[in-house]
VEXGUKE-677034 format. One record per residue: residue number from 0; x, y, z of N, C-alpha, C, CB in turn. Coordinates in Angstrom, 1 decimal. Glycine has a CB too. Layout:
N
> NUM / X / Y / Z / X / Y / Z / X / Y / Z / X / Y / Z
...
***
This chain:
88
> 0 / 0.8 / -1.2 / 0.0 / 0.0 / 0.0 / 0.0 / 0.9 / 1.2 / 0.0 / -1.0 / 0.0 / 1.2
> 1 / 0.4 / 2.1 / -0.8 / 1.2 / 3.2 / -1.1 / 0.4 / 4.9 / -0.2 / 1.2 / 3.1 / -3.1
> 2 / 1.5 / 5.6 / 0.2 / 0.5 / 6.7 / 0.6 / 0.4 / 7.9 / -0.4 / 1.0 / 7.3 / 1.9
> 3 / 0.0 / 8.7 / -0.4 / -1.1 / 9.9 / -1.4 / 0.9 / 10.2 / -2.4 / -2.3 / 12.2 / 0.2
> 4 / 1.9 / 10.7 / -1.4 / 3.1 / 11.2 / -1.9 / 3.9 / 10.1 / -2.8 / 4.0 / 11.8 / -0.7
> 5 / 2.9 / 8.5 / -2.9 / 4.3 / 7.6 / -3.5 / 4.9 / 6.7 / -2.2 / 5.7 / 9.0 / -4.1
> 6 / 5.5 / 7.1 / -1.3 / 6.2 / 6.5 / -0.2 / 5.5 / 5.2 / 0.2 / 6.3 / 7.6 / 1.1
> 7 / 5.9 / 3.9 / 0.7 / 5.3 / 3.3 / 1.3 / 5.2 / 3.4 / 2.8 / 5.7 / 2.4 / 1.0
> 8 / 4.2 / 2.2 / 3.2 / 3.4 / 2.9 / 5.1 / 4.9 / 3.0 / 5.6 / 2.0 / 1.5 / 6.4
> 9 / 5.8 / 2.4 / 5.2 / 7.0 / 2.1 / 6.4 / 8.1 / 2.8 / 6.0 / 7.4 / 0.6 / 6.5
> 10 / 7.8 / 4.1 / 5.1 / 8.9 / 4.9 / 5.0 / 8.6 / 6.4 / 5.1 / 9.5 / 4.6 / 3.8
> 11 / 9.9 / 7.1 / 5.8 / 9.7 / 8.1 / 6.6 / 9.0 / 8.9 / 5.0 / 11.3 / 8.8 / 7.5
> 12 / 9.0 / 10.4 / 5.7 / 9.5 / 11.4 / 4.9 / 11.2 / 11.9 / 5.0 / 8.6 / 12.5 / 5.1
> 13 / 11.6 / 12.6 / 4.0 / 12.6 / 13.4 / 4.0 / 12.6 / 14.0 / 5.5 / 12.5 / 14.4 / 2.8
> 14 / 13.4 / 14.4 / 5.9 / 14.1 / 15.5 / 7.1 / 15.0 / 16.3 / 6.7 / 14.8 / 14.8 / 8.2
> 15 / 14.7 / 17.9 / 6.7 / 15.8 / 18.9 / 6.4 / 15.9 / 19.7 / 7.5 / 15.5 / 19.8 / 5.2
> 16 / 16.9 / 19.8 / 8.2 / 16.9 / 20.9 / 9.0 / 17.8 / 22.0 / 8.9 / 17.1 / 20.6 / 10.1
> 17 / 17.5 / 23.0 / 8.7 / 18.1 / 24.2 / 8.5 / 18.8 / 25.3 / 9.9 / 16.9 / 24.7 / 7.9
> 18 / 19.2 / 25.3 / 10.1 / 19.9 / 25.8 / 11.2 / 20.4 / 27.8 / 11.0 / 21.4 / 24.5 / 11.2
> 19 / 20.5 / 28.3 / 12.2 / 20.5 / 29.8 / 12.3 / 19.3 / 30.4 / 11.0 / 22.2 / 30.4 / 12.0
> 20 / 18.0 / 29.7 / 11.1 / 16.9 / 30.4 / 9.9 / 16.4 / 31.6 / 10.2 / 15.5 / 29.5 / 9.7
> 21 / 16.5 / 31.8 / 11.8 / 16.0 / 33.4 / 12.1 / 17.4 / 34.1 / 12.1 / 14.9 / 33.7 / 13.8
> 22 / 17.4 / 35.5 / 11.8 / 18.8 / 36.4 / 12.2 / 18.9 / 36.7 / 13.4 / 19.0 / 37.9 / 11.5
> 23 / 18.7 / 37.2 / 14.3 / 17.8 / 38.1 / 15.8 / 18.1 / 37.1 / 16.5 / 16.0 / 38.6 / 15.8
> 24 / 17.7 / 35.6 / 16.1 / 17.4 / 34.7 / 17.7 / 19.2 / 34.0 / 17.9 / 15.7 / 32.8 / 17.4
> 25 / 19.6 / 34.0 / 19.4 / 20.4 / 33.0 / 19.5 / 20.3 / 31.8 / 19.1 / 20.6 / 33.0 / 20.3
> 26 / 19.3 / 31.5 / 18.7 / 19.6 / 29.8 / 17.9 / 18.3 / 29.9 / 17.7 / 20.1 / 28.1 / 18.9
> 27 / 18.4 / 29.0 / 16.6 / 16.8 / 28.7 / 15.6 / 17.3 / 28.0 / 14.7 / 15.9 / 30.0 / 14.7
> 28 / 16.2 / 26.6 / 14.4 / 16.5 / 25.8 / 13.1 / 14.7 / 26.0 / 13.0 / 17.4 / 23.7 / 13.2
> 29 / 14.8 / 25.5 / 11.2 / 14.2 / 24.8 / 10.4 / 13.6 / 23.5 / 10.2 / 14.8 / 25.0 / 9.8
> 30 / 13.0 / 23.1 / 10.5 / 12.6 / 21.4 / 10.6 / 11.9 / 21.1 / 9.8 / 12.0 / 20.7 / 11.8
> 31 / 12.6 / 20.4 / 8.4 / 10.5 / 20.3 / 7.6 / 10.6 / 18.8 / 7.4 / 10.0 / 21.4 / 5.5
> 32 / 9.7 / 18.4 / 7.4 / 9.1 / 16.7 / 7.6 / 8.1 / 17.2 / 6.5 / 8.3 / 16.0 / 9.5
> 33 / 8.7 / 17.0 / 5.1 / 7.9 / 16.6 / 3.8 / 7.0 / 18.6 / 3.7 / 6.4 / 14.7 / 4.3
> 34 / 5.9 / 18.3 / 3.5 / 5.1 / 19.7 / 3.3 / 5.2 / 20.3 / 5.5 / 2.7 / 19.2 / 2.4
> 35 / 5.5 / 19.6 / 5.9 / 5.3 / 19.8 / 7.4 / 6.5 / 20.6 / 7.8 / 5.1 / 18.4 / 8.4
> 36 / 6.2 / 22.1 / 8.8 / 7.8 / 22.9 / 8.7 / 7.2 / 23.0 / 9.9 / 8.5 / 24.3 / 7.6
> 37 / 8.3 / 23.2 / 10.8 / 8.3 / 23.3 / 12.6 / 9.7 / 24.2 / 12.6 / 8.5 / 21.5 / 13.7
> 38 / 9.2 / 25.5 / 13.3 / 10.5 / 26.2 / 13.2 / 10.8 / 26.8 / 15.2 / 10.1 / 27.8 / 11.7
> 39 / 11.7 / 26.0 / 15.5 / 12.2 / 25.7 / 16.8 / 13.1 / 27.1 / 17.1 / 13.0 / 24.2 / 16.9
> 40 / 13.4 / 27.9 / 18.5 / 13.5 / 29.4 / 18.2 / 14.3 / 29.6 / 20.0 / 11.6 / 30.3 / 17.8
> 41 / 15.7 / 29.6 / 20.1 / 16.2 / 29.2 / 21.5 / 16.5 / 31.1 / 22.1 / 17.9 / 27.9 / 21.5
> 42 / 16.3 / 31.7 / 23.0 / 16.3 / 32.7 / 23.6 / 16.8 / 33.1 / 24.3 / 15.6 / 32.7 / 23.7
> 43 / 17.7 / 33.9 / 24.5 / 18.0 / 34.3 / 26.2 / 17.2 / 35.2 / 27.0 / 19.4 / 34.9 / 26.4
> 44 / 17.3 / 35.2 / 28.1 / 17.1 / 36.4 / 29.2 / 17.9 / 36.2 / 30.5 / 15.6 / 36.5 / 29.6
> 45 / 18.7 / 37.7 / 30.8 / 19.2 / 37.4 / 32.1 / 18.0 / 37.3 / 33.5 / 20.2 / 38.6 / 32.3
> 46 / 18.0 / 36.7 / 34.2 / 17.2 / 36.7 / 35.4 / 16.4 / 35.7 / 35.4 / 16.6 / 37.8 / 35.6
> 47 / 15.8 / 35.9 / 36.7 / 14.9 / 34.2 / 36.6 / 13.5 / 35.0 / 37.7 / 16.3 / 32.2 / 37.7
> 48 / 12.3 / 34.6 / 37.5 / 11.1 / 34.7 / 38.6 / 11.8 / 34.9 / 39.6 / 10.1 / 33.6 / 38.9
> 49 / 10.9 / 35.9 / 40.2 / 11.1 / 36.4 / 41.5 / 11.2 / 35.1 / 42.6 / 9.8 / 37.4 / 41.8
> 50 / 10.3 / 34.4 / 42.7 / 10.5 / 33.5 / 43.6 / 12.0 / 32.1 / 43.6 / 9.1 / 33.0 / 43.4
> 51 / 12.6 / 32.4 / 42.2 / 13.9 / 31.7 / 42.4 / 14.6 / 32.5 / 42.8 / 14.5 / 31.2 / 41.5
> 52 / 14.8 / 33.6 / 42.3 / 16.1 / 34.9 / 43.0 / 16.7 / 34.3 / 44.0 / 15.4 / 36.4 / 43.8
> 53 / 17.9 / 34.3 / 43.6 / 19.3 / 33.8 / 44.7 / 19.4 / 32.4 / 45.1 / 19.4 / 34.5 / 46.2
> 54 / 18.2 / 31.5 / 44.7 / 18.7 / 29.7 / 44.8 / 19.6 / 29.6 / 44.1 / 17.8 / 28.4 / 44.4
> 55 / 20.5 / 30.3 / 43.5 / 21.6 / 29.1 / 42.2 / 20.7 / 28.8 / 40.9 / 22.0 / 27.1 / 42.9
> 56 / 19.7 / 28.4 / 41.2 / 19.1 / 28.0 / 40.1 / 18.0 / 28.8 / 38.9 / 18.7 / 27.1 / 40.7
> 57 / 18.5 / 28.0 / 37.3 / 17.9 / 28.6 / 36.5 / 16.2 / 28.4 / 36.2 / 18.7 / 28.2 / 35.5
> 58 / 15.8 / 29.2 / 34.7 / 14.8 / 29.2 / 34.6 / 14.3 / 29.0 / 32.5 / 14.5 / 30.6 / 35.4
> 59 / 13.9 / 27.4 / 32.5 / 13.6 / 27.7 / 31.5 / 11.8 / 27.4 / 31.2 / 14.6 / 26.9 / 30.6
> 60 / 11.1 / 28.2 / 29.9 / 10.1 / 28.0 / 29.7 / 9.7 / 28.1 / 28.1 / 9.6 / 28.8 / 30.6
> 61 / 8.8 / 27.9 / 27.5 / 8.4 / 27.2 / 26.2 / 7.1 / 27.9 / 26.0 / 8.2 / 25.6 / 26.1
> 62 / 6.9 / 27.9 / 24.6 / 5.7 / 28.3 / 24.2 / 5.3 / 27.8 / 22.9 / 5.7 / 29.6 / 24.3
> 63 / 4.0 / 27.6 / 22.8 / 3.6 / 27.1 / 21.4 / 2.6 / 27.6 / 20.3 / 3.2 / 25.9 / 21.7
> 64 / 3.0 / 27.6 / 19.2 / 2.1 / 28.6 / 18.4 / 1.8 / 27.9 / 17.4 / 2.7 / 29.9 / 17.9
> 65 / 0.4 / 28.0 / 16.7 / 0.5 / 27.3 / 15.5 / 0.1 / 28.6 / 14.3 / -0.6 / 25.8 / 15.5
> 66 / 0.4 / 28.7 / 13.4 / -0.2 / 29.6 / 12.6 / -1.8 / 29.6 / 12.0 / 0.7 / 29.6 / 11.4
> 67 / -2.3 / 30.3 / 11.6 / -3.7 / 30.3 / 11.4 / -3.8 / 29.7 / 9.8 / -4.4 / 31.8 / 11.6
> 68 / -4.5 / 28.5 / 10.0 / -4.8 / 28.1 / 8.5 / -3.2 / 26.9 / 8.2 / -4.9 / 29.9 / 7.1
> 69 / -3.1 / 26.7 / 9.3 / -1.7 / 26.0 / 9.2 / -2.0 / 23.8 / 9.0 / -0.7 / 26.6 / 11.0
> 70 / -3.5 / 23.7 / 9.2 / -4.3 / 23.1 / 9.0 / -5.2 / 23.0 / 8.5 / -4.5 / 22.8 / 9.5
> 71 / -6.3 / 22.2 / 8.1 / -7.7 / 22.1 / 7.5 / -8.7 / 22.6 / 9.1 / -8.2 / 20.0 / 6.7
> 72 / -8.5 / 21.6 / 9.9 / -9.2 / 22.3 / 11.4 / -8.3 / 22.6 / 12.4 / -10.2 / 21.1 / 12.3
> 73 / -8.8 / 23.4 / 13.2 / -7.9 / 24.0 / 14.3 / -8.9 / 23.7 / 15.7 / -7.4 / 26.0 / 14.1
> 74 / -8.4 / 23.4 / 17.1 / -8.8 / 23.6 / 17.7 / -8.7 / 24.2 / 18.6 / -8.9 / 23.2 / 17.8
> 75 / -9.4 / 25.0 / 19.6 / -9.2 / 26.7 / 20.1 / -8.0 / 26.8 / 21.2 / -10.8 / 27.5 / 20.9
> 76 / -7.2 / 27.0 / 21.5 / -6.5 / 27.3 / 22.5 / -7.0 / 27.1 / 24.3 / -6.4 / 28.6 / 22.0
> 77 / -6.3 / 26.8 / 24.9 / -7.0 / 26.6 / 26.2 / -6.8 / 27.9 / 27.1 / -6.4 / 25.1 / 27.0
> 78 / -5.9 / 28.7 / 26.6 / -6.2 / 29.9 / 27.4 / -7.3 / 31.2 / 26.4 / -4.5 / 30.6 / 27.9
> 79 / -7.8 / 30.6 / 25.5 / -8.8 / 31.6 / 24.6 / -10.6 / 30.7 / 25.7 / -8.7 / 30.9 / 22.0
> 80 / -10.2 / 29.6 / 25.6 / -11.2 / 29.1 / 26.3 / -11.7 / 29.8 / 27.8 / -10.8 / 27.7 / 26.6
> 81 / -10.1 / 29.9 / 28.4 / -10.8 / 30.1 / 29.7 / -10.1 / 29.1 / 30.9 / -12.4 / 29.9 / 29.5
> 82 / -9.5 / 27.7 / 30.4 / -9.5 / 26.4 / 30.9 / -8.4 / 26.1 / 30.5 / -10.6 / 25.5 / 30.5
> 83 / -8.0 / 25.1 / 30.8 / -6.8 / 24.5 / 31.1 / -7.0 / 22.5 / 30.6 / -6.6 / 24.9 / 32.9
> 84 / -6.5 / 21.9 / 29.7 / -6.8 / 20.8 / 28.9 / -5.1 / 19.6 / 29.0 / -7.3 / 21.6 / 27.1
> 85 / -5.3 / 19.0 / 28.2 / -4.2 / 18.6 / 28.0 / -3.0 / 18.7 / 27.2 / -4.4 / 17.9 / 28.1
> 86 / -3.3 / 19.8 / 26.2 / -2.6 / 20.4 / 25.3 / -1.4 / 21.4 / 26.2 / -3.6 / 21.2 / 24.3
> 87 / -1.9 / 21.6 / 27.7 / -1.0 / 22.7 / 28.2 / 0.0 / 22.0 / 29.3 / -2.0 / 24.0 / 29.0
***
């Protein structure tokens, strides 16, 4: 059985990653998996929440975005909701 691109069920797609794709960010690649692009985006900031201040210890955190129309359906965000799901 073949899928829609040709490939059979048991073969990947291509993988390209592109590396320094933004100018501005300390680190950013490119990831595209066939028509699928994930563009990963690493950041600094000095300082960390108030409530770590002076343990030694750091502070990292993530965020996720999808573009609009970046699918056929989208489903709404859990902080547009109001609620909190398992996407967060």
């Amino acid at each position: 059985m073949a899928r829609n691109d040709g490939r059979d069920v048991k073969d990947l797609r291509d993988i390209k990653f592109t590396r320094n794709w933004l100018d501005h960010a300390e680190g950013s690649v490119l990831v595209e998996f066939g028509k699928t692009r994930v563009l990963c985006v690493a950041s600094f900031s000095p300082g960390v929440p108030r409530w770590l201040k002076d343990s030694g210890k750091g502070w990292v955190t993530s965020e996720y975005s999808m573009l609009p129309r970046a699918t056929h359906t989208r489903s709404d965000r859990e902080s547009v909701k109001g609620k909190l799901g398992g996407r967060t």
